[in-house]
C-alpha positions in Angstrom: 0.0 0.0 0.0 1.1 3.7 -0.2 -0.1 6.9 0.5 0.3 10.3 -1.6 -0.1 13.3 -0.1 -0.8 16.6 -1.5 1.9 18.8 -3.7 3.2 22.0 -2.9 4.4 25.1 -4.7 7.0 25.7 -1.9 10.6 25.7 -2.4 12.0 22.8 -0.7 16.0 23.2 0.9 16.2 19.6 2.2 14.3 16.4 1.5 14.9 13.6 3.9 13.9 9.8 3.5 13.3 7.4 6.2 12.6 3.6 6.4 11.4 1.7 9.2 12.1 -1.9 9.3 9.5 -4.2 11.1 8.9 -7.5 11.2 5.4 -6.7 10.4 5.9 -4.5 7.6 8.4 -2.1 6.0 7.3 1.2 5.5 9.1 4.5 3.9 8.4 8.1 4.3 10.1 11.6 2.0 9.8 14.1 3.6 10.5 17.7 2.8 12.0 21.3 4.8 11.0 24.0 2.9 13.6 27.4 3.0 11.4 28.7 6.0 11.8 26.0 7.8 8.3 24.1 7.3 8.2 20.4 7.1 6.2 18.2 4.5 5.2 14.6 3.9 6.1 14.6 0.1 4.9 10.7 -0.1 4.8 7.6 1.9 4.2 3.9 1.4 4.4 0.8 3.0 4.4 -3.2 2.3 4.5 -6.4 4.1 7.8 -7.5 5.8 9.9 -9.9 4.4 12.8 -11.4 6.0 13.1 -9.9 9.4 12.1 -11.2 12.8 12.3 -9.7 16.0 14.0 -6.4 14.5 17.0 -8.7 13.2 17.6 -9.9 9.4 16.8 -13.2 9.0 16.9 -13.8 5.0 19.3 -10.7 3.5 17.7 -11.3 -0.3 14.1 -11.3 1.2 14.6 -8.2 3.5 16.6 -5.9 0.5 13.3 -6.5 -1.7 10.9 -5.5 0.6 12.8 -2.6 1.6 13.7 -1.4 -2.0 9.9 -1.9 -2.6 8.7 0.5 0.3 10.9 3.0 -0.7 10.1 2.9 -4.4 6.1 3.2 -3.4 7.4 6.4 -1.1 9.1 8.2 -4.3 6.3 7.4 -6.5 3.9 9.1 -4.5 6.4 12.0 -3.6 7.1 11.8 -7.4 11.3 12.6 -6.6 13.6 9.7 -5.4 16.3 9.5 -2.6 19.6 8.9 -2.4 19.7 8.0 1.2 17.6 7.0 4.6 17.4 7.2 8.3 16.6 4.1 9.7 15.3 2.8 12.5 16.5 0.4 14.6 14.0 -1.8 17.0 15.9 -4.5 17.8 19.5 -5.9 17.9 19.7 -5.4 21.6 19.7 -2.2 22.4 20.6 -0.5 25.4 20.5 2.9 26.9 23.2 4.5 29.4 23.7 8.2 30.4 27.5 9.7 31.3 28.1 12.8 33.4 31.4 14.9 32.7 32.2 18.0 34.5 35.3 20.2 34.0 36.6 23.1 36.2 35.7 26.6 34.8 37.0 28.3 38.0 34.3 31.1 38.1 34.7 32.7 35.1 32.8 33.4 32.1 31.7 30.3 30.2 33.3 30.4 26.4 32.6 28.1 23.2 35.7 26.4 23.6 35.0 25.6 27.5 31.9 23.5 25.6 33.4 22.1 23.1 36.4 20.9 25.6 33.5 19.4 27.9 32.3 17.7 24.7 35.2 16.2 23.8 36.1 14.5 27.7 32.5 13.1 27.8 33.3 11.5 24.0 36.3 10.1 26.3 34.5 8.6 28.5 31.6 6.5 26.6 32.6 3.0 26.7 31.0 0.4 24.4 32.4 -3.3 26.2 32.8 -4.0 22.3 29.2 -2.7 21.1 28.1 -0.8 18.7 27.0 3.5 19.8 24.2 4.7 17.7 24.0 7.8 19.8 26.3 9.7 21.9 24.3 13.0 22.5 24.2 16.0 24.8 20.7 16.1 27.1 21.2 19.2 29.1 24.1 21.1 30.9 24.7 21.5 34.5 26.5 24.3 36.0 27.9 23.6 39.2 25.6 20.3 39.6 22.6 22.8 38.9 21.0 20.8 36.0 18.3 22.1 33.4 20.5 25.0 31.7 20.1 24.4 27.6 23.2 27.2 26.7 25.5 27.4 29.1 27.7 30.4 26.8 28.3 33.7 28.2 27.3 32.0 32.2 29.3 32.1 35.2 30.1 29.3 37.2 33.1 27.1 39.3 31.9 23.8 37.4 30.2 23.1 34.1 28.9 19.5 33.6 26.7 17.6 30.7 24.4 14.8 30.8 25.2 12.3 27.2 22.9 10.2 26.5 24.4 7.0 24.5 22.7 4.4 22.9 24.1 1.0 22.1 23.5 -1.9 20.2 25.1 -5.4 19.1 27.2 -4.8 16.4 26.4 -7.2 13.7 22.8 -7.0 13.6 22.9 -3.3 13.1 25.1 -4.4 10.3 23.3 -6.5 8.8 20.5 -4.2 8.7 22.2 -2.1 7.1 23.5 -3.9 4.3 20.3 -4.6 3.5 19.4 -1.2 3.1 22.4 -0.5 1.1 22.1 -3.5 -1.2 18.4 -1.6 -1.8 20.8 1.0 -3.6 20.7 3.5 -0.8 23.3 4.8 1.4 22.4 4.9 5.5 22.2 8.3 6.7 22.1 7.3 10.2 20.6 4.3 12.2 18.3 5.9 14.8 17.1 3.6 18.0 13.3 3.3 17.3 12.5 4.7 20.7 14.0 7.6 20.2 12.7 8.3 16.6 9.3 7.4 18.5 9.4 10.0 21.0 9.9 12.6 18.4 6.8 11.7 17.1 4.6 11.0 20.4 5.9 13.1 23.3 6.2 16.8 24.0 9.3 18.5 25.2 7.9 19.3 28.5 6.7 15.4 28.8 10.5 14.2 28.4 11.2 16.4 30.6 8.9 15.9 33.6 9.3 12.4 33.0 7.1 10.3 31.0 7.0 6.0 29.8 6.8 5.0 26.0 5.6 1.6 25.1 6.1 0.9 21.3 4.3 -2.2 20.7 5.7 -3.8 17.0 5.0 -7.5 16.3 6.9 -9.2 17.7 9.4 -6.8 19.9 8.1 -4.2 22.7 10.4 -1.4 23.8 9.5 0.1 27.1 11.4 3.3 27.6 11.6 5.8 30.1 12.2 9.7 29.5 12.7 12.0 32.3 15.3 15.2 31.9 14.6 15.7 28.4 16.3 12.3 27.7 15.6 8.5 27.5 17.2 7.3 30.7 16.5 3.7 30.7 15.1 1.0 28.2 14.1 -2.7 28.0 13.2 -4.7 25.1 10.8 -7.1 25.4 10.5 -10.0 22.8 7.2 -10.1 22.6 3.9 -7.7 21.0 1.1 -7.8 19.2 1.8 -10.7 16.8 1.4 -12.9 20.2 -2.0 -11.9 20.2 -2.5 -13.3 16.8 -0.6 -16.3 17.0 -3.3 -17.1 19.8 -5.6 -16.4 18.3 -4.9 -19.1 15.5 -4.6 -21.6 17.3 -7.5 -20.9 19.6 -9.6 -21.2 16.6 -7.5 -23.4 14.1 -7.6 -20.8 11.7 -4.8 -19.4 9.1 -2.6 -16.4 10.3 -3.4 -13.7 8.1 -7.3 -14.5 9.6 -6.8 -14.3 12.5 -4.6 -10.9 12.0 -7.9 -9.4 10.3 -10.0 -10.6 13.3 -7.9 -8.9 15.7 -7.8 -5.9 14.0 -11.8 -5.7 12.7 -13.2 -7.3 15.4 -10.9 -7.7 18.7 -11.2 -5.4 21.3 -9.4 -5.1 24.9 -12.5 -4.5 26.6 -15.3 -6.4 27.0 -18.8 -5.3 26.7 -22.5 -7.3 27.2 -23.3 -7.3 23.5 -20.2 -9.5 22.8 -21.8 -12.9 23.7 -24.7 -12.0 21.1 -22.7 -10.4 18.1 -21.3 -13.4 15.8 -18.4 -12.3 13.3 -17.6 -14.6 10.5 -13.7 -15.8 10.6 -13.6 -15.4 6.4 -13.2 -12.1 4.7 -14.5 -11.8 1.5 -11.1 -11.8 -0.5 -10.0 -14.5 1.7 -10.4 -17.1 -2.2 -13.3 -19.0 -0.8 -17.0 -18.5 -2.7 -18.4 -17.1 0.2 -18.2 -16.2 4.1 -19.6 -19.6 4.9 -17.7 -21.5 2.8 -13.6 -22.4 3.5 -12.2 -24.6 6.4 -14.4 -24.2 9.5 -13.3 -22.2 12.8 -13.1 -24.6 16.0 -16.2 -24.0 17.7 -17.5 -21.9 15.1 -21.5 -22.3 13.9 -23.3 -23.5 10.5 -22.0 -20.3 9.1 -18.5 -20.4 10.3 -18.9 -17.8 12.4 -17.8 -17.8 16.5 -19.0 -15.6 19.1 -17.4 -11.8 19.7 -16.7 -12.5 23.6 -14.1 -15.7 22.4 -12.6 -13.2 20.6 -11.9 -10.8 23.1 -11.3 -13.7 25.9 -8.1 -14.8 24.0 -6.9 -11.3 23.1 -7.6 -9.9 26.7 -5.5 -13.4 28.1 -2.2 -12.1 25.7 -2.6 -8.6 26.9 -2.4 -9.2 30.8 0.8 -11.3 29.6 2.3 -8.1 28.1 1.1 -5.9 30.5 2.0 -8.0 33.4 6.0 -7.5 31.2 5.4 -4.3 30.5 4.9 -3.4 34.2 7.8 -5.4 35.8 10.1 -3.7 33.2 8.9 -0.1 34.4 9.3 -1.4 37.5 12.9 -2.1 36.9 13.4 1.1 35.6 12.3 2.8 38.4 9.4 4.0 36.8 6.4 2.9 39.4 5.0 4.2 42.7 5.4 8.0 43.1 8.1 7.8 40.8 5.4 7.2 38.0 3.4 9.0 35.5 2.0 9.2 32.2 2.3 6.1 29.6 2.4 6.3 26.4 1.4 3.6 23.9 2.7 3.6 20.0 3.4 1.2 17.2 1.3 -1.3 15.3 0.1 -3.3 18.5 -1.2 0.2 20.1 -4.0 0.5 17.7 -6.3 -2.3 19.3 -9.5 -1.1 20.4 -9.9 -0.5 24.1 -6.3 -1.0 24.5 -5.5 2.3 26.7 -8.0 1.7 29.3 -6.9 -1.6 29.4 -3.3 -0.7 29.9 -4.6 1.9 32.6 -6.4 -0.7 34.4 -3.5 -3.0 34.4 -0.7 -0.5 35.2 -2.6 1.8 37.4 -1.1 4.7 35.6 -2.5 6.9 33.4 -2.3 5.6 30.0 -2.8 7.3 26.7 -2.0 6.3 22.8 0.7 8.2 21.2 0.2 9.0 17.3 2.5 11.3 14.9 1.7 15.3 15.3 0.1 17.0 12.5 2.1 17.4 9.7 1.1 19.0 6.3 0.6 16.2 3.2 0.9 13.5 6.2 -2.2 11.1 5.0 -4.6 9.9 7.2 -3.6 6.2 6.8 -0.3 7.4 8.3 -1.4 9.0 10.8 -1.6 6.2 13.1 0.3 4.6 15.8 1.8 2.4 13.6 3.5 4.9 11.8 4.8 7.0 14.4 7.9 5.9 14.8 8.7 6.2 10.8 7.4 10.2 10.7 9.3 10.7 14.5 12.7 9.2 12.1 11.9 12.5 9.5 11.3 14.6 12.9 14.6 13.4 13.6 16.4 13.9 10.4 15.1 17.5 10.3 16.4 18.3 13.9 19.5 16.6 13.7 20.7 16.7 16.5 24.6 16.6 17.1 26.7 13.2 18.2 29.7 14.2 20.3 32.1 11.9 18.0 31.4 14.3 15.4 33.4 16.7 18.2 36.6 18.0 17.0 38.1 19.0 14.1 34.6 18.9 12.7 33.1 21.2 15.5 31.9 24.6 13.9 31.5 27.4 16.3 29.2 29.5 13.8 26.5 26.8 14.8 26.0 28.0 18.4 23.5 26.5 20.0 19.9 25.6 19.2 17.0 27.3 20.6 15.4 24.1 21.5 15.3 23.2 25.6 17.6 20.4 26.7 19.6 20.1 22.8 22.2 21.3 21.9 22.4 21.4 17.8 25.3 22.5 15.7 24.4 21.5 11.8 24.1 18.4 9.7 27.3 16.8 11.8 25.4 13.7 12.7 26.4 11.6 9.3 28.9 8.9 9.5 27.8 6.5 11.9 29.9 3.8 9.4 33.0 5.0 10.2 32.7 3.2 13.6 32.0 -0.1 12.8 
């Protein structure tokens, strides 16, 4: 499938393109930042997955197909092609650590080149244990352990400090996925950890900051993160999500995947409701290749039409979610995220459109809970506008902010940047490109 969205007369000054590779499907976005800085979906498509699992390559023919072919349905709706992507990276075991450097200042008035020597001992001090960094980033300064200062330049203080945020990940499954992408006849921007991409598109700046839980639920991997500072602080992967949920209900009913997929999504709900015991719901769809609804192999415990009741439905899809949530929860717990300590949830990714699924979250968690979909953006189409494609237009979000890696510190560093006017960042230009050079 793909999406078009509508033209527009503005001059564009930079056109990103972005891929997001799930084991569910592959989808691609183009965006474009026009000279005044607006952004705009140019076109957008998606297809079914082929050849990944569990955010991991598991057939390298299969998955460079399906990702040349989500891409090619993005440029022919944004009617230009690209050169290069951002991807996103769910899998592959990733893992989130924050450093703190400080150096003395001694009082005096804080300079550019006090920064960029701060920048350059935190760079020192990241430490892989023979993984791969995706992100070595700059949340927010401190000056003299007093943290929430955004541009420390022209300030006073004895100490100046930053908070990195670094994001790891095994090595040769970021690899792989890349070659895949490049064997699709596109070079690899940057490979960004789906969270983070994800929290672009779902979360305000005042919610990272205040501190705030996102639950991306894919198919078959869920990433629980945990922002707080204007940063992601901690995250766990768990390998399970919404593909559990239709695995079960397969075999609950001894149907064939892709039915039991549409009666999930059509039919299944997270909450139950009086009515469910009465409303039947055929298990074929009409282009499912049979002659009719009541014709084709015959549901277990289905009647003369092949039809089974809603509340079975919902029984066996309610049964996978306490499983997830019951994960989901112990993983927040882990992270320190429960208690007084907690706060606001928020649910993105394929598995997160379910019906009924934040209440049911809320009830389980005992947090408030609520779904996290892509902001507004103009020639974004409505078919993208969905949980399930959050993560792909946060990865644009991304790409348009750009937001500096302290190994691009250094002889690279340009001082006619300055600092961004964005709280808790701290942006100097396109430096964030060669993540190859340190494989």
């Amino acid at each position: 499938m793909a999406s078009k969205s509508p033209s527009s007369k503005a001059r564009l000054a930079k056109v990103f393109g972005a891929v997001n590779i799930g084991s569910f499907r592959i989808s691609a976005m183009i965006m474009g930042e026009t000279e005044s800085g607006d952004l705009i979906v140019l076109g957008s498509g998606h297809r079914a997955s082929q050849g990944i699992k569990r955010g991991y390559v598991t057939d390298m023919r299969a998955a460079t197909y399906a990702i040349r072919d989500a891409v090619e349905r993005a440029e022919k709706n944004a009617g230009q092609s690209v050169q290069s992507v951002w991807m996103a990276c769910a899998g592959a075991g990733l893992g989130s650590q924050v450093s703190k450097v400080e150096i003395e200042i001694g009082g005096r008035r804080i300079e550019e080149e006090d920064v960029e020597q701060l920048l350059l001992a935190a760079r020192d001090t990241i430490q892989p244990d023979g993984r791969t960094v995706l992100h070595a980033q700059p949340a927010c300064y401190t000056l003299d352990g007093a943290h929430g200062v955004a541009n420390p330049r022209g300030l006073h203080a004895e100490r100046l400090g930053v908070d990195v945020h670094v994001m790891l990940a095994d090595g040769a499954p970021v690899r792989n996925l890349m070659e895949a992408v490049q064997s699709a006849h596109l070079d690899v921007e940057a490979v960004v950890a789906a969270p983070l991409a994800a929290g672009y598109a779902c979360l305000s700046s005042e919610e990272r900051d205040l501190g705030v839980a996102l639950v991306e639920i894919g198919a078959d991997v869920t990433n629980v993160s945990v922002f707080a500072g204007g940063m992601l602080l901690g995250l766990k992967a768990l390998p399970m999500g919404s593909g559990e949920i239709t695995d079960a209900v397969a075999s609950a009913f001894g149907i064939r995947r892709f039915q039991a997929e549409r009666l999930k999504c059509v039919s299944g709900s997270a909450i139950a409701s009086p009515s469910d015991h009465r409303e039947m719901i055929p298990v074929n769809g009409p282009n499912d290749g049979w002659e009719d609804e009541t014709s084709g192999p015959v549901a277990r415990g289905a009647d003369d039409k092949n039809r089974i009741p809603r509340a079975e439905l919902v029984s066996v899809v309610t049964q996978q979610l306490a499983e997830l949530t019951k994960e989901i929860g112990r993983a927040l717990k882990e992270m320190g995220f429960s208690g007084s300590r907690a706060g606001q949830v928020v649910l993105t990714g394929g598995g997160a459109e379910l019906a009924g699924l934040a209440e049911f979250t809320q009830s389980a968690l005992g947090m408030p809970v609520r779904i996290g979909r892509a902001p507004s953006l103009t020639g974004l189409p409505e078919a993208h506008a969905t949980p399930g494609f959050a993560t792909l237009a946060g990865l644009c979000l991304y790409a348009a902010d750009d937001p500096v890696d302290i190994r691009s510190i250094g002889e690279r560093y340009s001082t006619s940047h300055g600092f961004a006017g964005v709280p808790g960042s701290f942006a100097v230009g396109r430096l964030f490109r060669a993540l190859k050079e340190y494989f």
